[in-house]
C-alpha positions, 0 to 999 in steps of 0.5 A: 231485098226484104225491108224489115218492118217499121218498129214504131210509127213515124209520130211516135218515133219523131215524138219519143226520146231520142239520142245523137249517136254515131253511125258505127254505133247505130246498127239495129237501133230504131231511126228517130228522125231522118237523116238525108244527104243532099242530093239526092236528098232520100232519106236513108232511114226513116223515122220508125225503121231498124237502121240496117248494115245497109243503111249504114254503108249508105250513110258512110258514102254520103258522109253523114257521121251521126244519126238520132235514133230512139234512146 
């Protein structure tokens, strides 16, 4: 599986201006903070990182609902 390439540092994502949008709404926007469910407790995208279709299917069967990503 090919991980594409963060699109900001973690400083600068957990620092920039972000929004709380809901995960079917989130597909190519950058993670701004980290969203994990416990457990296993891994978060699913990292700050800094394109959310994936992947990790979206990841984040519906967990039950997370929303996600902050950069605004």
């Amino acid at each position: 599986e090919q991980q594409l390439p963060p699109r900001c540092s973690i400083r600068q994502a957990v620092f920039a201006p972000q929004e709380r949008l809901p995960v079917a709404q989130a597909e190519g926007r950058v993670c701004a903070m980290p969203t994990v469910s416990c457990p296993p407790a891994i978060p699913i995208a990292v700050s800094g990182e394109r959310i994936t279709p992947e990790a979206l299917a990841l984040f519906a069967y967990y039950g997370i609902e929303q996600v902050e990503v950069l605004a």
